[in-house]
Every structure is written in structure tokens, then in C-alpha cells.
C-alpha positions in Angstrom: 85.2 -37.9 176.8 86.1 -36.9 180.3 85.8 -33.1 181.3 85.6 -31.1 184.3 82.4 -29.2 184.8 81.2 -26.7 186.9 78.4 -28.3 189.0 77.0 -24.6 190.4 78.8 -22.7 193.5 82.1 -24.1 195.0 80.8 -27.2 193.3 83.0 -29.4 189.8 83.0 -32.8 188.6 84.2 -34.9 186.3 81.9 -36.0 184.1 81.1 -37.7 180.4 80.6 -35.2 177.4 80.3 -35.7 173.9 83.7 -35.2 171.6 84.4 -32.1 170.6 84.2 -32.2 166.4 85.3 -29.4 163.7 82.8 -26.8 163.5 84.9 -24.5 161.1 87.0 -24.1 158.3 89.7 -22.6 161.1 89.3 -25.2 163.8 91.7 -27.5 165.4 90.9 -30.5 167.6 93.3 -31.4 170.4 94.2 -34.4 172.6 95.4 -32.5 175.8 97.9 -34.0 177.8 98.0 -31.3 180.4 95.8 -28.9 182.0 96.2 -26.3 185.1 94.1 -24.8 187.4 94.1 -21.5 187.4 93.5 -18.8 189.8 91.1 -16.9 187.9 89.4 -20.0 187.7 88.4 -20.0 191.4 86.1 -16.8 190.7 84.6 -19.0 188.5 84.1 -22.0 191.6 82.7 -19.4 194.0 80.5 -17.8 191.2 81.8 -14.9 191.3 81.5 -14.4 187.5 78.3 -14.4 185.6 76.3 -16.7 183.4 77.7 -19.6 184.0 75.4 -22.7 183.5 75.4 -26.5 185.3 77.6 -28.5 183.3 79.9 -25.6 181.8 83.3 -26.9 181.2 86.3 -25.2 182.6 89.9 -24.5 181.9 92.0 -22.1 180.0 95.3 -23.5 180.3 95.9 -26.5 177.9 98.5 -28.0 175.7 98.4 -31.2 174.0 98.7 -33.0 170.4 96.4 -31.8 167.3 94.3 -35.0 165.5 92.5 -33.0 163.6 92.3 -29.5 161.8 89.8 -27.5 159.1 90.8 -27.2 156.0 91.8 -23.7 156.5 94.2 -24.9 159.0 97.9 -24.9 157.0 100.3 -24.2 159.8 99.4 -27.1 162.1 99.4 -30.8 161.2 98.0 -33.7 163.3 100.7 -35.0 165.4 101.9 -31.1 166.3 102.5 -31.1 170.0 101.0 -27.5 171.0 100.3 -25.2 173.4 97.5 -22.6 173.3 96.9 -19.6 174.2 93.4 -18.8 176.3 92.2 -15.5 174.7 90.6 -16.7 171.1 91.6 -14.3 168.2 91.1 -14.2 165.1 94.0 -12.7 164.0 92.7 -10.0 161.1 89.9 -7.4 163.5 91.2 -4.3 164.0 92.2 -5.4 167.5 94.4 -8.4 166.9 96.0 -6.6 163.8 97.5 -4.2 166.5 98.6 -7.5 169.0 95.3 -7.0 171.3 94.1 -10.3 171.1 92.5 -10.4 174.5 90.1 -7.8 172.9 89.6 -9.6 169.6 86.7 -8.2 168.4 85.5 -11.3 166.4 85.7 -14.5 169.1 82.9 -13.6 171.3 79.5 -14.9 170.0 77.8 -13.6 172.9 79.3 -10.0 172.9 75.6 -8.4 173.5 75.9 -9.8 176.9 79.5 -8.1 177.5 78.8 -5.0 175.7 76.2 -4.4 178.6 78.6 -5.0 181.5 81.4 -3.8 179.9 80.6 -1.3 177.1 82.3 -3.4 174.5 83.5 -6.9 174.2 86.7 -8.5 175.3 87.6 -12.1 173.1 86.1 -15.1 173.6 88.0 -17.0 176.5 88.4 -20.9 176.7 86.0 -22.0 179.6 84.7 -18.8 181.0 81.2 -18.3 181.2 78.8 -17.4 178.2 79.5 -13.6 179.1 83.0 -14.6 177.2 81.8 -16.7 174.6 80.2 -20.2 176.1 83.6 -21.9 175.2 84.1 -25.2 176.4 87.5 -25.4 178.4 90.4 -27.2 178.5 90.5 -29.2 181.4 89.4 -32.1 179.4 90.4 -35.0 177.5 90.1 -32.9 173.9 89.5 -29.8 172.7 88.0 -28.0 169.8 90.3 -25.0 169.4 88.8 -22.3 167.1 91.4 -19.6 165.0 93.7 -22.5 165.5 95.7 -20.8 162.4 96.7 -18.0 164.8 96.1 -18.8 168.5 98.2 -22.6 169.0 102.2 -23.0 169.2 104.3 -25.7 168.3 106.2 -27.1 171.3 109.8 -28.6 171.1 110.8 -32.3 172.4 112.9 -30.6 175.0 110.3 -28.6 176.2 108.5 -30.0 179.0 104.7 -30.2 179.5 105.3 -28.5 182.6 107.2 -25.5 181.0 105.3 -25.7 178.2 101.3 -25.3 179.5 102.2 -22.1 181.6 102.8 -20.3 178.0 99.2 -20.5 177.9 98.7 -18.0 180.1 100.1 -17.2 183.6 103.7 -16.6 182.4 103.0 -14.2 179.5 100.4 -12.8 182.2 103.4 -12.0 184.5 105.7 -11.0 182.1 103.1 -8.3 180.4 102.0 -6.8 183.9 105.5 -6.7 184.3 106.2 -5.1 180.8 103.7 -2.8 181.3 105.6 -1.0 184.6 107.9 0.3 181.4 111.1 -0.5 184.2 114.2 1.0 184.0 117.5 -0.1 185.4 117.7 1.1 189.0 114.1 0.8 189.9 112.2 -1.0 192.7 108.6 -3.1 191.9 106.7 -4.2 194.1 104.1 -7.1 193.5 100.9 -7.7 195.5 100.2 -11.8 195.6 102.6 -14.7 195.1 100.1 -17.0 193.7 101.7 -18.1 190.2 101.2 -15.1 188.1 102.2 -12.9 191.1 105.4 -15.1 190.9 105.7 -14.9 187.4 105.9 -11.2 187.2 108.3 -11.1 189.9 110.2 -13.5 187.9 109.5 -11.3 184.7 110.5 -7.7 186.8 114.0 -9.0 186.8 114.1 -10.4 183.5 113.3 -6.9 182.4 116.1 -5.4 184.4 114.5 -4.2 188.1 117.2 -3.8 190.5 115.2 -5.1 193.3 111.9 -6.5 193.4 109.7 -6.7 196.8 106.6 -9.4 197.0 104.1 -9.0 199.4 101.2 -11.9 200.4 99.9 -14.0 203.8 101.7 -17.2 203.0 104.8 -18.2 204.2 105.4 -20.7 202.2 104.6 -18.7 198.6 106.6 -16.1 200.4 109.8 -18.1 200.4 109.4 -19.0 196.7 109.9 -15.9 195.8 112.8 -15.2 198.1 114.5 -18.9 196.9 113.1 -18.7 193.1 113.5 -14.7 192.3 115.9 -13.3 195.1 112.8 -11.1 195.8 112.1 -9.1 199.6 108.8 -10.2 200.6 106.7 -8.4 203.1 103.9 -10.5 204.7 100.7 -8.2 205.3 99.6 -10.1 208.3 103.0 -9.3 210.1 103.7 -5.8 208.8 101.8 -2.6 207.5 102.1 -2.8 203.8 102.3 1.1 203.3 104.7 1.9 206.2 107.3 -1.2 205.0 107.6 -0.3 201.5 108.1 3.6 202.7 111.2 2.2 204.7 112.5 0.3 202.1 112.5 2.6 199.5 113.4 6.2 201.6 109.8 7.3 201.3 109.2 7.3 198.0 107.7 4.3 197.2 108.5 1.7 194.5 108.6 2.8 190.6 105.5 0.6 189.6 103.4 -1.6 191.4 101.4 -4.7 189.8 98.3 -6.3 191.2 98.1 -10.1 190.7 95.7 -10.8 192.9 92.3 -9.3 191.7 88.8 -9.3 192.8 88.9 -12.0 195.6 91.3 -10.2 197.9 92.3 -10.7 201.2 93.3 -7.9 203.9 94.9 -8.0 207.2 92.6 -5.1 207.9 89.6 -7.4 209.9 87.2 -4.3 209.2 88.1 -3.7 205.8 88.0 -7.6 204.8 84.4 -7.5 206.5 83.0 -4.7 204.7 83.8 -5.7 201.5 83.0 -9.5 202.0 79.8 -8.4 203.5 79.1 -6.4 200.2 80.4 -8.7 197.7 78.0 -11.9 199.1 75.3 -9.6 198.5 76.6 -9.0 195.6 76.2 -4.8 195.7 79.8 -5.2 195.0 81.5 -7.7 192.8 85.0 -7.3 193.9 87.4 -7.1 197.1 90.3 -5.0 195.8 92.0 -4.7 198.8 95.7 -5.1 196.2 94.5 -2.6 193.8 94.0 0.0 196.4 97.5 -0.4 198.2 98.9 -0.5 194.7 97.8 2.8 194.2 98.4 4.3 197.2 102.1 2.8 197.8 103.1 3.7 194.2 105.7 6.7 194.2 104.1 9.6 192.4 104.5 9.7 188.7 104.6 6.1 188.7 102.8 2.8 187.3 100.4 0.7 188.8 100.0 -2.4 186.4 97.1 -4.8 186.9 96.9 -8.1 185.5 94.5 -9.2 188.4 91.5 -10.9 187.5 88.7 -8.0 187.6 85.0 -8.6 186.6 82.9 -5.6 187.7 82.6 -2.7 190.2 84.5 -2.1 193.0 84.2 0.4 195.8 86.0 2.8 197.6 88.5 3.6 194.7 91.0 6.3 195.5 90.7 8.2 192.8 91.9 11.5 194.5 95.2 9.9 195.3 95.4 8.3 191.4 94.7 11.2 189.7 96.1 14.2 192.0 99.4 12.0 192.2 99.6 11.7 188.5 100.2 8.4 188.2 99.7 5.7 185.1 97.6 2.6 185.4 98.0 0.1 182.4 95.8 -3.2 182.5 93.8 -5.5 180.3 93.9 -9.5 180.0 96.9 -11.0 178.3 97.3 -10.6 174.9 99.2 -13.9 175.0 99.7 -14.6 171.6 102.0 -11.4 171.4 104.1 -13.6 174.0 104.1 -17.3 173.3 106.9 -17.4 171.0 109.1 -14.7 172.7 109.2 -16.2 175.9 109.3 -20.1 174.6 112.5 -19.0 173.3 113.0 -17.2 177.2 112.8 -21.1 178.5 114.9 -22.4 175.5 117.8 -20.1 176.2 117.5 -21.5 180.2 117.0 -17.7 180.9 113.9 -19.2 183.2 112.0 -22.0 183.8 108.2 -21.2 185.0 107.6 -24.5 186.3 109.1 -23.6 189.7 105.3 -22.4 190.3 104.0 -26.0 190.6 103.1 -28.0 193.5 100.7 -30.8 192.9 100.6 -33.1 189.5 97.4 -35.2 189.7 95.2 -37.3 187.0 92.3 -35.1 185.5 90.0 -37.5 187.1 91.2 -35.8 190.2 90.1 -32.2 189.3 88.0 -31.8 192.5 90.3 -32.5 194.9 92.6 -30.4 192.8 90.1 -27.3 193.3 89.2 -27.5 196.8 93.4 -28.1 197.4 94.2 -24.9 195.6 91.1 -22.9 196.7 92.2 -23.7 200.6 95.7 -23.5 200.1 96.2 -27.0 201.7 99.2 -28.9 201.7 101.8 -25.4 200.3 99.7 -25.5 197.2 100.7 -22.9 194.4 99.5 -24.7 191.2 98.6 -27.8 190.1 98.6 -29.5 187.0 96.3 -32.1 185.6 97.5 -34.9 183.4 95.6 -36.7 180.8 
């Protein structure tokens, strides 16, 4: 089969790979039909993230048709037309018994290498790196889907692919850093990148009742997504002090919670501050630039939330600590536990409350996954997201 492979540093290709086959009782095998790129999969690109190996196949967001399933396998059927979810859980750990399936404490066969990094193990992730299992990805012609008994979701005909493959993760990515801000009628959040899960939990804020929700970022055109898409304010960093802006707009106090979508390859308008961190991140004495995460904190009114759904993968520098802690606010973060959302917001885009597919730019044929990197990673052409059909 086909499958995109990462080829080493800002390097993927498409390239020939044996099938995927049924390893397990619990397996599934599926005939994707579409893929995305996703942000987090840029760290990934730049090799940011360790132990990957030449030839590693990417992608986490994938839906398609089963062929085949395990024996153990009884609620899906070949033929099912399903989306899945990219933490792997197996449903019964202490962990996914409480609905923290992006800490599954069974789906990482390499969790030594975690546990030394992290202190203990997150789940195995589809496509990302041997630190989180050695999973082959998505963005592929098939996959071999382990737990497929509790991860995959059946998809209805009037559900589009479209709609459908951003269930696998960057819409229940928004909605939980936007669940997380615990948001109360009245209140103000503010979100830091309007990249698709920055949009997303935008999109989520005023599902979940904020009165007015402010997104700040360097591109005009994601900028007026979010003004045309969520009826959002938008601050551009490059134009405006972040900290002073969101003082004026909120009589000094700043906004109720604040979520970071953006993670550990930040940008700042600061040309210092975006040096010193670059510089120290290439030689890798620092793994992230967390420019968001520390604006989050220091814009967030005191008592409030900072919520980070932000792709993270080390250490970062320069954390204001004496603000977080002397300020008393609340930080809540972790990857998705996406199989907590799948259902509840497929029946969100059944009941037209929102259609997430406003995030995508560029369709293209898998064959194209390349040119589909190197057009998100430079933000060519008003690229958001882009989708790749099989």
C-alpha cells in the first residue's frame, strides 16, 4: 500500500509498505478514505519530537471503511464507515475506566521510554514516534487499528468525510480545552492561535455559553475565520501588545480563562524573545518555544483558568511560576481524551449546532502528502488544514 513516511528532518514521502494484517484478537483493519494533517504533526516534520525512525509512518487523523476485524471485535462489522480516535485505549486500565484515554495505561509498548521523559506513560498515539508506541499512522491507504472495540465510531451517510475525520481529534481537542475553562455565562476567553484546534475551541467557547470570545494570532487571513466563522474579536500580536489589548477589552481584569492552542513551536512578535528561544530550542537545551503559554498565564484574570491543549513535549524555560502560583490561578491540560467526545459532538454536527469543516483549506490526493506539508508548514496559499483523500 501507499503511506506517508517521515524521511528524517522537514523531510516525508510517499512510499510502498506492506499491508497492515490483524495482529490481535481486538484489532480492526481499515480502508481510509480520508486523512488530515495535523498541526502537531509538524513537530514531528521539524523533529522536534524524539525517536522517530526513517520510514515511520505518520498521521493521527483518519476515518474510513473496516474490511476486517479480530474475533474479539463485536461492535464493528466490515463495511462500517468509521472514524477513529488517535489516542489508543483499551478501554478497562484504571485510566480509561475513568474517561482518560489519552493516558491509557495499556496502549504503549514502549512506555520505558516515556516513563523516563515523562515519569509515567501517556497511550499509545497513531503515528507518533516510538516514545508513543511505534504506531504506524493514518495517512495511508489502510490501517490496523488496535482496541478497535472501544476507540472507532460509526459514521452516518449524512455525515461528511469532511465533518466526520475532524472527530478524530482537533474538534474534541477544542471543545475539551474549551470545557476545561469550566465557563460561565457572562465570561470572556481568550484563545492564543487560530490554526484549526485554536478555531475549534473558539468555536467550542461559545457552544459552552461564553459571552464573548477574543482570538489572537499573526495571520490575517486565520484571523478573519474566526471573526466570519465564530463572531470572535481577534487581536493580531504583530500589530498590538497582547497584554495591554486584552487589559482594554476587558476593564483590566483580564479574560475568565485563557487556552493555548498553539504549543511548543511558538511564534512571538517579541524579535528578542523569538531569538532566544529559537536559539535554545536548535540546540536543543530547550525543547519548546512557549511564547502562548506564558501570555496565557500572565493575561489570565486572577483566580482564573489557563487551559492548554497545545502540543507540549518537554522542558520549557522561563515559566512564570511566581505569577501562576501568587495569582492563584488553575491550569488544566493533558491530550484529548477523544473517545469521551466522539459521540457527543457527532451528535453536535447532526443537530447542525456546528459544522467543523469550516477549518479546511486544501483537499488533495494522498499521493500529494508532501506538497500538503510544506503548504501547511509555510502557511502558503491561506492554508489552515488540509485533507488527504484516498
Amino acid at each position: 500500500m501507499k503511506a506517508t513516511a517521515w524521511m528524517g528532518t522537514d523531510s516525508v514521502k510517499v512510499i510502498d509498505v506492506p499491508d497492515p494484517k490483524i495482529m490481535n484478537a481486538r484489532d480492526a483493519i481499515v480502508r481510509i478514505s480520508t486523512t488530515a494533517i495535523c498541526g502537531s504533526d509538524l513537530h514531528l516534520y521539524h523533529g522536534y519530537i524524539p525517536a522517530m525512525r526513517k520510514g515511520d509512518i505518520l498521521g493521527h487523523e483518519f476515518m474510513g471503511e473496516v474490511v476486517e476485524v479480530g474475533p474479539q471485535v463485536r461492535n464493528l462489522a466490515p463495511g462500517d464507515r468509521v472514524v477513529v480516535p488517535f489516542p489508543i485505549a483499551c478501554g478497562h486500565c484504571s485510566s480509561c475506566q475513568r474517561g482518560l484515554y489519552s493516558v491509557c495505561e495499556n496502549s504503549n509498548p514502549n512506555a520505558g521510554i516515556a516513563e523516563k521523559i515523562m515519569g509515567h506513560s501517556p497511550a499509545g498515539i497513531f503515528g507518533y514516534s516510538h516514545l508513543l508506541g511505534g504506531y504506524a499512522g493514518g495517512q495511508a491507504e489502510y490501517a490496523r487499528v488496535p482496541f478497535a472495540d472501544v476507540g472507532p465510531v460509526k459514521v452516518p451517510d449524512e455525515i461528511s468525510d469532511d465533518q466526520a475525520v475532524m472527530l478524530a481529534d482537533v474538534f474534541p481537542t477544542g471543545y475539551m480545552g474549551a470545557e476545561m475553562c469550566d465557563i460561565k455565562p457572562g465570561q470572556v476567553i481568550a484563545v492564543w492561535g487560530a490554526g484549526p484546534v485554536g478555531l475549534l475551541a473558539a468555536a467550542s467557547a461559545r457552544l459552552l455559553g461564553a459571552e464573548r470570545v477574543i482570538v489572537i494570532d499573526r495571520f490575517p487571513y486565520r484571523l478573519r475565520l474566526a471573526e466570519e466563522h465564530i463572531d470572535a474579536e481577534t487581536i493580531n500580536y504583530e500589530e498590538a501588545d497582547v497584554l495591554d489589548t486584552l487589559n482594554e477589552m476587558t476593564a483590566g481584569r483580564g479574560p475568565d480563562a485563557c487556552i493555548d492552542a498553539v504549543g511548543l513551536e511558538g511564534h512571538h512578535g517579541n524579535a528578542a524573545m523569538y531569538a532566544y528561544d529559537r536559539a535554545k530550542q536548535a540546540a536543543r537545551v530547550e525543547t519548546e518555544r512557549p511564547f502562548a503559554l506564558r501570555q496565557a498565564i500572565l493575561a489570565c484574570r486572577s483566580g482564573g483558568v489557563v487551559s492548554v491543549v497545545g502540543a507540549y513535549g518537554g522542558f520549557v524555560d522561563k515559566f512564570p511560576m511566581g505569577a501562576f502560583m501568587n495569582r492563584s490561578l488553575i491550569m488544566r491540560t493533558g491530550q484529548c481524551h477523544v473517545q469521551r467526545y466522539t459521540r457527543p459532538l457527532l451528535e453536535r454536527i447532526q443537530r447542525g449546532e456546528i459544522d467543523p469543516s469550516f477549518i479546511v483549506s486544501h483537499r488533495m490526493p494522498l499521493r500529494d502528502a508532501s506538497k500538503g506539508y510544506k503548504i501547511f508548514q509555510k502557511k502558503q496559499d491561506d492554508c489552515t488544514k488540509v485533507l488527504l483523500k484516498v
